[in-house]
C-alpha positions as CSV (number, residue, x, y, z in Angstrom):
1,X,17.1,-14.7,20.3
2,X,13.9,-13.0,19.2
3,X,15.1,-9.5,20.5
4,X,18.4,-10.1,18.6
5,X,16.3,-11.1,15.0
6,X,13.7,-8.2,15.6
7,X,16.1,-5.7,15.9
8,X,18.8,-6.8,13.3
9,X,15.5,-7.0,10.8
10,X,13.9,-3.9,11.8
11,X,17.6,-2.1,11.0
12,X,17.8,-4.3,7.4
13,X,14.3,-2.7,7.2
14,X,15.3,0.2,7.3
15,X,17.8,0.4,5.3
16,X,16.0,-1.4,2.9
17,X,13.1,1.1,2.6
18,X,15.2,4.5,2.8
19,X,18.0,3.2,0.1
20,X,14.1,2.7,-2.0
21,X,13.0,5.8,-1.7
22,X,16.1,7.7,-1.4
23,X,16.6,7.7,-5.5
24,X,13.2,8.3,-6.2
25,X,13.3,11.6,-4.2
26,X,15.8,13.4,-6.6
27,X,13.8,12.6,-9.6
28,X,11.9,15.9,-9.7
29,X,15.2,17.9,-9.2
30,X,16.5,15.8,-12.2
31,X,13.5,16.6,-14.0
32,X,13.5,20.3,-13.2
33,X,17.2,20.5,-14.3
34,X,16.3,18.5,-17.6
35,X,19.4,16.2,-16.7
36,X,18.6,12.3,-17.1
37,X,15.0,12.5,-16.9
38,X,12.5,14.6,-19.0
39,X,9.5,13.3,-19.2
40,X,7.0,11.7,-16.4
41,X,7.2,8.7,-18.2
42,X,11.1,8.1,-17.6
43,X,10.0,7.6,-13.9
44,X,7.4,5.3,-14.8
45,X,9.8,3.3,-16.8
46,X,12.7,3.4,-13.8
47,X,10.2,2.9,-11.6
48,X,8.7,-0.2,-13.4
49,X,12.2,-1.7,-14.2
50,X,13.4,-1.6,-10.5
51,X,9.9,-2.7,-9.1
52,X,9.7,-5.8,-11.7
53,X,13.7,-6.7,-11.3
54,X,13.2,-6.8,-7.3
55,X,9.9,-8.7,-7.7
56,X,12.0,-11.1,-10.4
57,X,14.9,-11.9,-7.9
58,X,12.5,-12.2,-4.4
59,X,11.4,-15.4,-6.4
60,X,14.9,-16.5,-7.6
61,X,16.1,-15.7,-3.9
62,X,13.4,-17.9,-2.1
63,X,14.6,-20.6,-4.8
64,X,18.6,-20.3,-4.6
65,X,19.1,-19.2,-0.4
66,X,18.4,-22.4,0.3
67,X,21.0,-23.8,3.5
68,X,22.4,-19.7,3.2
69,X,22.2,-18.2,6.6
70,X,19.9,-15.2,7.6
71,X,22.7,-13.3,8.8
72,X,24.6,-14.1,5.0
73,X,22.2,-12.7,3.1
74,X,21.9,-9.3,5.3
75,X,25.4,-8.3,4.5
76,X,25.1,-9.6,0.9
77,X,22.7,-7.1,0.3
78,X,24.0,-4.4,2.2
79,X,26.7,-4.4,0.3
80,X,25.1,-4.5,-3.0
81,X,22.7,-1.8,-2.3
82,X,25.5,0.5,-0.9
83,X,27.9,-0.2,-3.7
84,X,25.1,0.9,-6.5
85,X,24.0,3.7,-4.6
86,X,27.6,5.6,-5.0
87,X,27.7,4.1,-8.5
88,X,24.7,5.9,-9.8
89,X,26.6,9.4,-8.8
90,X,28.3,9.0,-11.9
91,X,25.6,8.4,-14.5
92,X,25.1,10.8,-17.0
93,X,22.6,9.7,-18.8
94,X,19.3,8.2,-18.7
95,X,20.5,4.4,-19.6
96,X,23.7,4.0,-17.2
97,X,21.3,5.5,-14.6
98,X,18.5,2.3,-15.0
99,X,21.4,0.3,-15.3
100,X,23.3,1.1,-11.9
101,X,18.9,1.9,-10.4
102,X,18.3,-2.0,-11.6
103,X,21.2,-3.5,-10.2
104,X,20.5,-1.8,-6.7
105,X,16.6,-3.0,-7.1
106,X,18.5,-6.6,-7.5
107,X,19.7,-6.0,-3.4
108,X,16.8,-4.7,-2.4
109,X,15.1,-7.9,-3.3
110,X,16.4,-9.6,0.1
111,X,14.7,-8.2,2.9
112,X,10.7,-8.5,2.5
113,X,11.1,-12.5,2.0
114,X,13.7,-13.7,4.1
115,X,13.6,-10.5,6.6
116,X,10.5,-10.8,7.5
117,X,9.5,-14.5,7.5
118,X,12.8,-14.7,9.8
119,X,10.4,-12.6,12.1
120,X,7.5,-14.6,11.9
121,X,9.8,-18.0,12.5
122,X,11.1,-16.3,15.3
123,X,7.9,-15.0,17.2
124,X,5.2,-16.9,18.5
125,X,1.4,-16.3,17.5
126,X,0.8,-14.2,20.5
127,X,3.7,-11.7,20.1
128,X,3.4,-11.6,16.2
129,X,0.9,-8.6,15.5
130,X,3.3,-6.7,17.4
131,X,6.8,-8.0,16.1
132,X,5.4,-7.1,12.6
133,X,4.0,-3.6,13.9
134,X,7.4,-2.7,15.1
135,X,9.5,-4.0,11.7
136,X,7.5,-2.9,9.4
137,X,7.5,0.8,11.6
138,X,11.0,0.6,11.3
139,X,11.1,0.5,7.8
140,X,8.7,3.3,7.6
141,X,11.1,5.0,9.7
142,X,14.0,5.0,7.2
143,X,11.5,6.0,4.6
144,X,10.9,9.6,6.8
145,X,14.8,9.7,7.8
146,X,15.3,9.5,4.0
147,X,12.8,12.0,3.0
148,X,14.2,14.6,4.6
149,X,17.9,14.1,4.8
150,X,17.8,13.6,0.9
151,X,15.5,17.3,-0.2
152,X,17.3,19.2,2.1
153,X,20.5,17.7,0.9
154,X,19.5,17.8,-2.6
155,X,18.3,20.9,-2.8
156,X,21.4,23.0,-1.1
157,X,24.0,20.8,-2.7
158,X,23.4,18.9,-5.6
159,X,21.5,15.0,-6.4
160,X,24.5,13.4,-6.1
161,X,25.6,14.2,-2.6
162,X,22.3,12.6,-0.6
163,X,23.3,9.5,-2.3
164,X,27.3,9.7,-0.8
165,X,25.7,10.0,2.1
166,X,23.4,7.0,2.0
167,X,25.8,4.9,0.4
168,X,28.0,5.8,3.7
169,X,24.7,5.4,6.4
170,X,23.6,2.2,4.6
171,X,26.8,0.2,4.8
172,X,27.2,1.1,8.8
173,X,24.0,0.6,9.5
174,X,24.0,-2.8,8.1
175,X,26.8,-3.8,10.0
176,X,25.3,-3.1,12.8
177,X,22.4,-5.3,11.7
178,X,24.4,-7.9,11.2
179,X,26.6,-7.9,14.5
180,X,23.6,-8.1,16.2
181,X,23.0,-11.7,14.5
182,X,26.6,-13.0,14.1
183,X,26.1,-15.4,16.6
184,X,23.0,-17.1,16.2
185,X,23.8,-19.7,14.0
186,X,20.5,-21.4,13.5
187,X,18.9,-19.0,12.0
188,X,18.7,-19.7,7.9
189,X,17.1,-17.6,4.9
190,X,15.0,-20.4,3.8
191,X,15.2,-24.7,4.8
192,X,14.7,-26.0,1.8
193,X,14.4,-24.9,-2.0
194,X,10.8,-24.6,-2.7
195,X,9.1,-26.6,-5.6
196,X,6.4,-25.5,-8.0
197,X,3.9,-27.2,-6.0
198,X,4.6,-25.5,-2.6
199,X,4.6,-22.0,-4.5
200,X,1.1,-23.2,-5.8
201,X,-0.4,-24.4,-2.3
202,X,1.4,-21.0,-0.4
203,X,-0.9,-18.9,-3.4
204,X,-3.9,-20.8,-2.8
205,X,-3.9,-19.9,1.1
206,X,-3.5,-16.3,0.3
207,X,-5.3,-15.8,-3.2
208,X,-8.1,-13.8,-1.0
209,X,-5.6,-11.7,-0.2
210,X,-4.1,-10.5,-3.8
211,X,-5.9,-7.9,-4.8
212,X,-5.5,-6.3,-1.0
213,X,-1.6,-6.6,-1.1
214,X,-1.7,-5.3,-4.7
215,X,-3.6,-2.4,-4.4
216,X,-1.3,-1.5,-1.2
217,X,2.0,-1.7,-3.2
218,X,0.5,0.4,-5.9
219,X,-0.3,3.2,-3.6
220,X,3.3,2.9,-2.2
221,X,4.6,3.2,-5.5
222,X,2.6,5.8,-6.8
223,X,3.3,8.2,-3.8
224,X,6.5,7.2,-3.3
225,X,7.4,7.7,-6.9
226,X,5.2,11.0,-8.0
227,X,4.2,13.0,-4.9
228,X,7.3,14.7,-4.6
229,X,7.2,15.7,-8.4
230,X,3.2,16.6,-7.7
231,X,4.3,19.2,-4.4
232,X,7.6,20.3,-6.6
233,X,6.0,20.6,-10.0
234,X,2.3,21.9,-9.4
235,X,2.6,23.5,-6.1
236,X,6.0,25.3,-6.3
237,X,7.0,23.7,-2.9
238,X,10.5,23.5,-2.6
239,X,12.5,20.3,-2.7
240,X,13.4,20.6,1.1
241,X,10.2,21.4,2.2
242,X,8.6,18.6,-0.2
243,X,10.8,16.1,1.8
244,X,9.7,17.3,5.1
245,X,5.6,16.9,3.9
246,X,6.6,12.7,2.4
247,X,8.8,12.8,5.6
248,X,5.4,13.6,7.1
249,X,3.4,11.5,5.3
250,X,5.4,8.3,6.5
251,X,5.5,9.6,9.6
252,X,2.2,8.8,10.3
253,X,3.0,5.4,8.7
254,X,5.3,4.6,10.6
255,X,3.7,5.3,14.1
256,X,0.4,3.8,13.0
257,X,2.2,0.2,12.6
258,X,3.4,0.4,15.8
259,X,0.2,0.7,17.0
260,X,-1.2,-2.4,15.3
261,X,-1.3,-4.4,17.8
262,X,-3.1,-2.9,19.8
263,X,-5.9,-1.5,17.4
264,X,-6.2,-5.2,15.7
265,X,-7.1,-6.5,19.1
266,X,-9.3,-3.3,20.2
267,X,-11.1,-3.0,16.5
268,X,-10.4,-6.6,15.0
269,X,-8.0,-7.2,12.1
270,X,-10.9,-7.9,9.3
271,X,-12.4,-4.6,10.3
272,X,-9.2,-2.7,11.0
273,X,-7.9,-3.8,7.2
274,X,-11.2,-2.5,5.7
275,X,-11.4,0.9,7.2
276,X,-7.8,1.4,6.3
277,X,-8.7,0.0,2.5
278,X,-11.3,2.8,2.6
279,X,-9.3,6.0,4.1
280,X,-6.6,5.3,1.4
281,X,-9.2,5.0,-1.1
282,X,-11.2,8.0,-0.3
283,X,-7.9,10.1,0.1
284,X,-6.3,9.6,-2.7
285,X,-9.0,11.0,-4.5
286,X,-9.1,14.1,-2.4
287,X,-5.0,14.3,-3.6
288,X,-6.3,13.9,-7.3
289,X,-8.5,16.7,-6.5
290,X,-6.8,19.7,-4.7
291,X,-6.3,22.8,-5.9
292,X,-4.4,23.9,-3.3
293,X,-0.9,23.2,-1.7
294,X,-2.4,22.9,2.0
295,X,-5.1,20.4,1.2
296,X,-2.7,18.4,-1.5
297,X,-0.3,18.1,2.1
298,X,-3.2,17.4,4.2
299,X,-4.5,14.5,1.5
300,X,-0.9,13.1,1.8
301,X,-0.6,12.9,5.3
302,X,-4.4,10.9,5.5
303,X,-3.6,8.9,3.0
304,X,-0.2,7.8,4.9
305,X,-2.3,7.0,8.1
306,X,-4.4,4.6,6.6
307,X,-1.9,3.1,3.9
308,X,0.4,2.2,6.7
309,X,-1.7,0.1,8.5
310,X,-2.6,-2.8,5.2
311,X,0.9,-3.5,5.3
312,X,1.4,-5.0,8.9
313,X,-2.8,-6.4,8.3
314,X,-2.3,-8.6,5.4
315,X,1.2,-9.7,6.4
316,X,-0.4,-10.6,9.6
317,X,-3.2,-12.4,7.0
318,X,0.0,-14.0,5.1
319,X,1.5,-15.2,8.3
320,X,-1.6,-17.3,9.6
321,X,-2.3,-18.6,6.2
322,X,1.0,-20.5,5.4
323,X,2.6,-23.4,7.5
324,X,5.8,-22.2,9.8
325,X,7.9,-24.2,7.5
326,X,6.5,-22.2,4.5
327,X,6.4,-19.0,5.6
328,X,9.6,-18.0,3.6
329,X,7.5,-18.9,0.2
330,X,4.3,-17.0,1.9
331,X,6.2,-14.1,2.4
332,X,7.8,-14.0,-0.7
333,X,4.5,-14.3,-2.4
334,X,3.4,-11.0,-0.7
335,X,5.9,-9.4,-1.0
336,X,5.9,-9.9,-4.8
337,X,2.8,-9.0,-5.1
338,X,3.1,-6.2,-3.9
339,X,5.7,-5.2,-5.9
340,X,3.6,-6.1,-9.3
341,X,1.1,-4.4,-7.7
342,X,3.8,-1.2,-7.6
343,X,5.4,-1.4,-10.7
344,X,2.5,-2.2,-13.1
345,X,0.4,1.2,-11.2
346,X,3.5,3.2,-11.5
347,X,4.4,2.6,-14.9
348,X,0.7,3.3,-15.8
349,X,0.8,6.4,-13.9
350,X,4.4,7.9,-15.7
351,X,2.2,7.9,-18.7
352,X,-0.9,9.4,-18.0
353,X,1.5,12.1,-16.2
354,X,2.5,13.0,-19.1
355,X,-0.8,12.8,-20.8
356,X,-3.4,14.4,-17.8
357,X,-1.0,15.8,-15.6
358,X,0.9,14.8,-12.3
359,X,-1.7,14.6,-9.9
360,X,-3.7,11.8,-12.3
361,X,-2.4,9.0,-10.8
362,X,-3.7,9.5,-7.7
363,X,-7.1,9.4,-9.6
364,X,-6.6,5.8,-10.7
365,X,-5.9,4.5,-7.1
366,X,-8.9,5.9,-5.9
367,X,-10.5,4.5,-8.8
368,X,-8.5,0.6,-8.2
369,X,-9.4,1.1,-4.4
370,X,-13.4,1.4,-5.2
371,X,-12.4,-2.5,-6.8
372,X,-11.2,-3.8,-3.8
373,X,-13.4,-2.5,-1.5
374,X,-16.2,-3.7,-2.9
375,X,-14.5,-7.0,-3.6
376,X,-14.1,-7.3,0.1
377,X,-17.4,-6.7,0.3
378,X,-18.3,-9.5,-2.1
379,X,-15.7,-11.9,0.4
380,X,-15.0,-10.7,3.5
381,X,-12.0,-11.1,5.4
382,X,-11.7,-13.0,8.5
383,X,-10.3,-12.7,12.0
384,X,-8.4,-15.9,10.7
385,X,-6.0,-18.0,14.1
386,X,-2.5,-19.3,12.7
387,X,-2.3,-23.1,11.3
């Protein structure tokens, strides 16, 4: 059964991811051509509207799947995400665009705390390093597929044609994901609706963890949703060729998670999650600073390597802090946190865009990454065993 779950949630994955970035990757051709969005701060706003609406419905979700099967929710939100995708190919202007963007952020909100705390339930404490490795990897991988297929797309067609063709992938994709399920029929979203008190006692075991899991969706965000207008709009690279370098870029993250396994056991998580803390840190300055198109690329890709590897460390952290019955609130805690972490950064950042230029926001991670570090040098993180 554990095969079956890691492989139908490492396909929800991703989907999940490259439907996220997919839309996000034809916002500089949209702002080049003047058409829906014209200002830096339009992205922050979409950007902060679909990151707080997915982070408002994770909660609600936990709450309401209660007795819904796993297997349920996957094509629920398959559907949903697929369905808004083709809708948005027929905004035309910058309000029905957030409107049919939000709606799709609303089935995006499924995976990250049902998904993965299915993956958790399903894998014991000495395969789980690895199971995560290898979903979050495979989320990273739709994130590169995306990248690419969506410039290249974009740029010798037009921004609505990437998204026929996601809306298409998504939907057959996710049935896949789902057959692979359909007969284990044990397998639910959540066992039991949460109460205030449980949300309060899952925060408390991972409240050393916050401000590592936020920092970590803010850099997401902030590359996912402005390094392609940075290479477009200050370099001159091409919208193709800008996919291939974020292709790239999570590249890197997603072989790195594959690999962290084995580096947590060679290295040790605690020290693993602080060197990647400080390679993102240190590189996203080096991004704020480059004056050239071949170190801005180089930056990116660093940046990726180390960025990749928090995610799988502090779910790993989220994992071992929460009971196996509450892991579905523990998760859900991350990963809204994580998307605060996103949305608040990136709306921040669509302003000062607009205000100090496009490569500023990679100024302010660097900036929030000096905080954490030296917060986690103030409390260290442990090589913590599962309750």
């Amino acid at each position: 059964m554990k095969n079956k779950v890691l492989f139908s949630a490492s396909l929800f994955h991703f989907i999940n991811d490259a439907s996220a970035v997919a839309i996000p990757m034809i916002f500089p051709l949209l702002y080049s051509e003047r058409f829906i969005i014209t200002k830096y701060s339009h992205i922050g706003i979409l950007s902060y509207l679909g990151l707080f609406i997915t982070f408002l419905f994770q909660i609600l979700i936990v709450n309401y799947s209660k007795n819904l099967s796993y297997k349920s929710m996957l094509i629920i939100s398959i559907c949903g995400i697929s369905l808004f995708i083709f809708l948005m190919t027929f905004a035309h202007t910058l309000l029905l665009f957030i409107v049919f963007y939000i709606l799709m952020r609303v089935f995006l909100s499924f995976y990250h705390p049902l998904g993965v705390a299915a993956v958790s339930r399903a894998h014991p404490e000495s395969a789980l390093d690895s199971a995560m490795g290898v979903q979050s990897g495979s989320g990273n991988f739709g994130v590169f597929i995306a990248f690419i297929s969506v410039g290249y797309l974009a740029q010798n067609w037009n921004w609505r044609f990437p998204l026929y063709i996601w809306a298409g992938a998504g939907l057959f994709l996710g049935v896949l994901s789902f057959l692979s399920v359909k007969n284990i029929s044990n397998l639910k979203a959540t066992y039991r609706r949460p109460d205030f008190s449980l949300w309060l006692k899952s925060l408390k075991g991972i409240k050393k963890y916050i401000i590592g899991i936020f920092f970590g969706g803010g850099c997401w965000a902030t590359t996912v949703y402005y390094a392609p207008s940075l290479l477009n709009h200050k370099f001159n690279v091409p919208l193709g060729q800008t996919g291939v370098s974020m292709a790239f870029w999570i590249a890197l993250g997603t072989l790195m998670p594959y690999l962290y396994g084995l580096l947590s056991k060679k290295i040790g998580r605690r020290r693993l999650c602080f060197i990647c803390l400080a390679g993102t840190t240190l590189f996203s300055f080096v991004l704020w600073l480059s004056p050239v198109q071949e170190l801005a690329v180089l930056s990116l890709l660093l940046t990726g390597s180390f960025l990749f590897l928090i995610f799988p460390a502090f779910q790993s952290y989220t994992g071992i802090s929460a009971e196996h019955k509450d892991q579905d609130i523990a998760f859900s805690l991350f990963a809204n946190i994580q998307m605060l972490g996103g949305a608040v950064i990136s709306l921040i950042s669509g302003f000062i865009s607009d205000l100090f230029g496009i490569n500023s926001p990679f100024l302010l991670l660097s900036l929030l990454g000096i905080l954490v570090l030296i917060y986690y040098l103030n409390y260290p993180l442990k090589d913590e065993e599962r309750k």
